[in-house]
N, C-alpha and C positions, 0 to 999 in steps of 0.2 A: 504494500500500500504506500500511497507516497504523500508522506507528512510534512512537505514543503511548504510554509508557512504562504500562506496567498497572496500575492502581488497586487500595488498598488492599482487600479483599472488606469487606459488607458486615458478616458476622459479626465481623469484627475490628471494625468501627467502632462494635460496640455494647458493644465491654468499654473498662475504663478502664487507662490507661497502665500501673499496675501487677500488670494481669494480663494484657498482651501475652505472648505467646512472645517468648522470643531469636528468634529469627527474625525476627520483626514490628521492634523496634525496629533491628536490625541490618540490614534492607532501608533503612528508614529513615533511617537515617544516612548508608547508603550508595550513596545515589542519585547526590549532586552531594558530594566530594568532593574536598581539594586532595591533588597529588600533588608532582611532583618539585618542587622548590626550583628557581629560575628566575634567581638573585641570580647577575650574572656574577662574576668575578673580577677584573674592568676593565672600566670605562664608556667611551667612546669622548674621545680624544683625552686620557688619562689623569685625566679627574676621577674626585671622589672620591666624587660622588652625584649621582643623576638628581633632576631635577624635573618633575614634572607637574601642569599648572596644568591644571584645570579647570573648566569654567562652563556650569552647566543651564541651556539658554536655553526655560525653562518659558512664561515669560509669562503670557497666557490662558488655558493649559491647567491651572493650580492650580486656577481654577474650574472650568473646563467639565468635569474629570473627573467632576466626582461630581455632575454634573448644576446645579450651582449658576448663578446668572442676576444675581449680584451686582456693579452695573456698577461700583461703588466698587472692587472686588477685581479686575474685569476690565479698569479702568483700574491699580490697582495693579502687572498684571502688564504693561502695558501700557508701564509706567514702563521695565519691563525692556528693550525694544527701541526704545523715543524715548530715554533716556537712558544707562541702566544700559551695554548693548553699544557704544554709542560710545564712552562713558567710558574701558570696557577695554580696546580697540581702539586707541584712542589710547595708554594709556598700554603695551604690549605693542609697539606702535611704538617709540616713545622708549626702548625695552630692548630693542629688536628679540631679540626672544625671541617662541616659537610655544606656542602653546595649543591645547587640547582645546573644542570646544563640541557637548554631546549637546543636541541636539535633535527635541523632538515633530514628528511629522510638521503636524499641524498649524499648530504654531506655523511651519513654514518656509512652507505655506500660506499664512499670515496674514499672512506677511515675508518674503519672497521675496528680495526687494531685500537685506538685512538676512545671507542666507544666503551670496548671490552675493561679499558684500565681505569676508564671512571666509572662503571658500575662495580668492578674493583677493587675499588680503592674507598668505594660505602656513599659516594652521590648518587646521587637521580637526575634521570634523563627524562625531560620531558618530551612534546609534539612538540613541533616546529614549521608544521606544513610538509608538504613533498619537496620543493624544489624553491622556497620561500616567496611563494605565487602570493600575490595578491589577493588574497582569500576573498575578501569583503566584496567583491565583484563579480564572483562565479556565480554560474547557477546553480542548486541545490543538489542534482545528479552528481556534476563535476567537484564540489566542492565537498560531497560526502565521499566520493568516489578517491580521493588524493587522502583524505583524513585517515581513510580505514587501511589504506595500503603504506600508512603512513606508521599506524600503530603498528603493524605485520612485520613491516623493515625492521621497527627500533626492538620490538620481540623477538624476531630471529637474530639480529645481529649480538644483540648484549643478554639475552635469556630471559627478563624484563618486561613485562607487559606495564608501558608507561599509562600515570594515572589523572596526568594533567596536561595541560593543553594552553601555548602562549601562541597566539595568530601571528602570521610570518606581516601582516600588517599594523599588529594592534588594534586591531578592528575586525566588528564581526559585521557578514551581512545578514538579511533577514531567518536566513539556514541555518546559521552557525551553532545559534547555544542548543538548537532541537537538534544536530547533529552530536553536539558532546553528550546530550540523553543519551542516543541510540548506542553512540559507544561507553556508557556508563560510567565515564568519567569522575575524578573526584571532586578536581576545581579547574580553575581558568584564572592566568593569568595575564590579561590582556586589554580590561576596562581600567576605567577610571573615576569611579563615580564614589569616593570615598579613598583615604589614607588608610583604613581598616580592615579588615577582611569582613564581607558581605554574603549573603547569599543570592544567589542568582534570580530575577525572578521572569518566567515568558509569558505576554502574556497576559499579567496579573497573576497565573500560578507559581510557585514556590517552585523549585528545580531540585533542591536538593543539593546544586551545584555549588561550592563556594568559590568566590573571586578574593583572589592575592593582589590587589590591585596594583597597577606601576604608574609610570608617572613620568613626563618626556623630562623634568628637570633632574630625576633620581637614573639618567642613563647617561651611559660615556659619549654615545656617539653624534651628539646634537652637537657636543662640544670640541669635538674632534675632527667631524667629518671633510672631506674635501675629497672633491672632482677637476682634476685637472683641466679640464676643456670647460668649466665654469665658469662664470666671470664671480662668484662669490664664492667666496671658502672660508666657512667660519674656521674661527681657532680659536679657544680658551685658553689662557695659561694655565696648567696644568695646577699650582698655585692655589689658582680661584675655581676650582674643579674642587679638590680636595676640599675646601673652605664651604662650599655649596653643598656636598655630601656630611662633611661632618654636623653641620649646622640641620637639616634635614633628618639625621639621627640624634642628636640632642634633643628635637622638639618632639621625636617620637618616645624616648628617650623619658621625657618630659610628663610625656601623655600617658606614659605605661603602655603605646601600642605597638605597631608591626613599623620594622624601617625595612621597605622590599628596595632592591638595590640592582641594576639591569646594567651590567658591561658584557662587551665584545674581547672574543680571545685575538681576534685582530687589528682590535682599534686602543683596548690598553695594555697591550702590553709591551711596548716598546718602554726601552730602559729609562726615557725620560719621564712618562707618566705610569709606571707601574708601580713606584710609590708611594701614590694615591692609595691602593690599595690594601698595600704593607702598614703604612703609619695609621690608615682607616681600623684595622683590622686587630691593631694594637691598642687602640686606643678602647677600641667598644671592648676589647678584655680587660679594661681597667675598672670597666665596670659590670651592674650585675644584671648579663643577658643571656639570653637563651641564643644559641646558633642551631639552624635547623633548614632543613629541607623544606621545600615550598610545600612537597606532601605532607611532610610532618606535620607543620603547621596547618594544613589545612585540616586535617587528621584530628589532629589537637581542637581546632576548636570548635569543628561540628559535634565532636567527640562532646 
């Protein structure tokens, strides 16, 4: 049967937003929506705040998504699994603390080896898409159709049947959270509707699912990124990165809630901002937090 959530009609899509019905926008809204507050009241073993370290092991698939053939960029992301993932791996050793890593099915294709040493070594592998496609824009066939061969890949490669799911765009389209049902997911980390962990809701129903939620100023690559053939290339001093993440886990810190944390194994770890992470990492062990997996936590507070 096919539970593809129903598309807006056609006559709606020929008028402009301020001559929708209430109706129209209010469907709209209320597709994917956060519901219950998810923030326990005690974090496990009495600390004062969880942490969730994060890292999109993209690699090759920054290219290959949008069809690109640029081997300078395919070695770029390339950097990410020759050096970038040892790098963290090593230093997540040395804190023996566990992390999060969403990955393209592709990329564990491409790295197999690479997948096998961080489930391991006691992290979790999340979804990542197939081929880190632009999710939010497929139709429901295609978009369930990459999800499920997506889970298949990350299970035969690491033995693992992964239990969470971050959209290769940050964004879901009208398919997406009824696809994470179908595949019985645990949570999703890929909105934004809350610094907390939330429950999912479609709808107006309850999902079951909880959101980890992220946040584009809690990731590396807004601040790092650059295209050569761009005429804009932001750059952060690596500096006021570290200052913006510490400041971000203070206030969560603060809150007693979740500080979720989203880097790239190709975008920090280059010697001059991979410090960020090291002095980051020392610092929250100065005080008194939980480190944990995105499952765990999600685990933890449905639980």
């Amino acid at each position: 049967m096919n539970t593809a959530p129903k598309q807006t009609g056609d006559d709606e899509s020929t008028l402009q937003p301020w001559q929708w019905q209430e109706a129209t926008w209010r469907r709209l809204v209320g597709q994917v929506r956060a519901g219950k507050s998810l923030r326990p009241t005690v974090w496990p073993n009495g600390a004062q705040c969880a942490v969730a370290l994060s890292f999109d092991s993209d690699h090759e698939t920054n290219e290959l998504r949008d069809g690109g053939k640029s081997i300078g960029r395919l070695a770029w992301g390339e950097f990410g699994s020759r050096v970038g993932v040892p790098r963290i791996l090593k230093l997540l050793h040395q804190h023996d603390i566990k992390a999060t890593f969403y990955v393209p099915a592709v990329t564990a294709l491409l790295h197999e080896d690479e997948q096998r040493r961080v489930v391991a070594e006691g992290h979790e592998i999340g979804i990542h898409g197939w081929i880190h496609e632009l999710n939010s824009v497929l139709p429901y066939e295609a978009e369930r159709d990459l999800l499920f061969r997506s889970v298949d890949v990350l299970e035969k490669v690491t033995g693992v049947r992964p239990v969470g799911l971050r959209t290769p765009s940050w964004d879901f389209s009208p398919s997406t959270l009824q696809i994470e049902k179908e595949l019985g997911l645990l949570y999703d980390s890929s909105l934004m509707a809350d610094e907390d962990c939330y429950e999912l809701m479609l709808h107006g129903e309850p999902t079951g699912i909880v959101e980890l939620p992220v946040e584009w100023v809690r990731d590396d690559a807004v601040y790092f990124s650059m295209h050569r053939f761009n005429s804009l290339r932001p750059y952060t001093p690596p500096t006021d990165v570290f200052d913006i993440f510490k400041r971000e886990f203070d206030g969560a810190y603060e809150d007693g809630g979740l500080f979720q944390l989203t880097m790239h194994p190709h975008v920090i770890t280059p010697r001059s901002r991979f410090w960020i992470v090291s002095e980051l990492i020392a610092y929250m062990k100065t005080k008194n937090v939980w480190f944990a997996t995105h499952a765990e936590i999600a685990a933890y507070v449905k639980g």
